[in-house]
C-alpha positions in Angstrom: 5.6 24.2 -1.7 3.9 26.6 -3.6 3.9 26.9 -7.5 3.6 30.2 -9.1 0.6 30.7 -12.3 1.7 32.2 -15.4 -0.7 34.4 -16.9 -1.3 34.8 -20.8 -2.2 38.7 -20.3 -1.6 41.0 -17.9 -3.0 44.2 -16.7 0.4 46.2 -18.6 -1.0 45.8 -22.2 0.5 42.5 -23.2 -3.1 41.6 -25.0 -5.7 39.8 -24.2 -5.6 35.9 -22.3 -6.3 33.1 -24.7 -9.9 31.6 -24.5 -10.9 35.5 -23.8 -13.7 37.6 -25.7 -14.7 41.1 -25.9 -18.0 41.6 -23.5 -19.6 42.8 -27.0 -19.1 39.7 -28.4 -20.4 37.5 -25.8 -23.6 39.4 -25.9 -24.6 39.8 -29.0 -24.1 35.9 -29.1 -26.4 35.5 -25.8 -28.9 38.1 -27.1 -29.4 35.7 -30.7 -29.8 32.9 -28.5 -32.8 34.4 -26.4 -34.1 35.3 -29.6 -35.3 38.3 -28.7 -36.5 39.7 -31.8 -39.1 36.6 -32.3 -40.1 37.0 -28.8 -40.8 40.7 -29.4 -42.8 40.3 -32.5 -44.9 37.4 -30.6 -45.6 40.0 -27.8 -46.9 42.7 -30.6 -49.1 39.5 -32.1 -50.8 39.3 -29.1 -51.3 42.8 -28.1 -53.0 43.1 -32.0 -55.2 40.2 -30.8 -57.4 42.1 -28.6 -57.4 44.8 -30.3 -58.5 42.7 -33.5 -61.4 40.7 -31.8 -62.9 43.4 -29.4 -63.6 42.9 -25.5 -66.3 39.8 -25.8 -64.0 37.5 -27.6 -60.9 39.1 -25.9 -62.8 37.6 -22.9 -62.8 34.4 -23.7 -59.4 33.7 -25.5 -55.6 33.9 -24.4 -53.1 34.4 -26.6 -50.1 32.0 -26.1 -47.5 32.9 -28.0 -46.2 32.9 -31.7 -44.3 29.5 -33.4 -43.0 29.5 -36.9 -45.4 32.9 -37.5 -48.6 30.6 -36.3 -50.7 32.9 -33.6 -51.4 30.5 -31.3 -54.7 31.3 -29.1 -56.5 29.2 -26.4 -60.4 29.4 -26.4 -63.0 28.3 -24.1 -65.5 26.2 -24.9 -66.7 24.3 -28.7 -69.5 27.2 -29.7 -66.4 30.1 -29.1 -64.0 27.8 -30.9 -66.2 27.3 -33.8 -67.2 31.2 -34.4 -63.7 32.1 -34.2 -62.8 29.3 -36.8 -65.5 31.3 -39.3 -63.9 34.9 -38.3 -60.4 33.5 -38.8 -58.7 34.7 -42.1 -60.5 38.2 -41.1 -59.0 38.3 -38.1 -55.5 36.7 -39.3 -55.9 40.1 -42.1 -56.9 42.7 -39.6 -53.6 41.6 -37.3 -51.5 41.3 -40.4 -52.3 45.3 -41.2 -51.1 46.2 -38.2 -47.8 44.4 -38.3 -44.3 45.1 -39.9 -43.6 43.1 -43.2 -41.1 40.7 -41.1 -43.6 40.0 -38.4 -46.6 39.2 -39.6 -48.6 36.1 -39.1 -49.5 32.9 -41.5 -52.1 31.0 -39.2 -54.0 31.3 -36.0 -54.5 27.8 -34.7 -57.0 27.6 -32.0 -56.9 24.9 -29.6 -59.0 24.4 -26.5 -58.6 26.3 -23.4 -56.6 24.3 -20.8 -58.0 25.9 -17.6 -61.4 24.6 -16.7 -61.5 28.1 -14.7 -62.5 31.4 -16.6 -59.4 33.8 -17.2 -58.2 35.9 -15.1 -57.3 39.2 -16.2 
């Protein structure tokens, strides 16, 4: 026996189903979740990195990523780590000139550099 489905909607203009969105809607709510903008302005951090510290330091750092407007860069080894922690605010100011109002940076924490392995670039 076979049992028919009523539809809310139809394809003759009765409106939209129930429980339905516009497309727009949907993706402006999945584009806030990805968080786009953030990731955006985490990428630009980075890219101001390099240009900020110059090819010697560039070569011994990677940039992780941006939380709560905290740069976030690995560094190999102690003597780089403590050289950078001296150039810091200098560095954090030279980014920070570069940068929209909205994006720029608080902190660059430096934490240890978790490949043993040079970077590979």
């Amino acid at each position: 026996m076979r049992r028919s489905v009523r539809r809310t909607g139809d394809r003759h203009g009765e409106g939209p189903r129930e429980g339905f969105q516009p497309v727009g809607t949907v993706l402006d709510g999945v584009l806030q979740a990805l968080k786009l903008e953030t990731r955006f302005a985490a990428a630009e951090a980075t890219e101001r990195w390099a240009l900020a510290v110059g090819p010697k330091v560039f070569a011994r750092t990677r940039c992780v990523g941006v939380r709560d407007r905290e740069l976030l860069v690995e560094v190999q080894g102690a003597v780089w780590m403590g050289h950078l922690a001296v150039l810091r605010q200098g560095i954090l100011d030279q980014i920070n000139r570069t940068l929209d109002a909205e994006n720029r940076l608080c902190a660059i924490r430096f934490v240890p550099m978790r490949s043993k392995e040079g970077i590979e670039r």
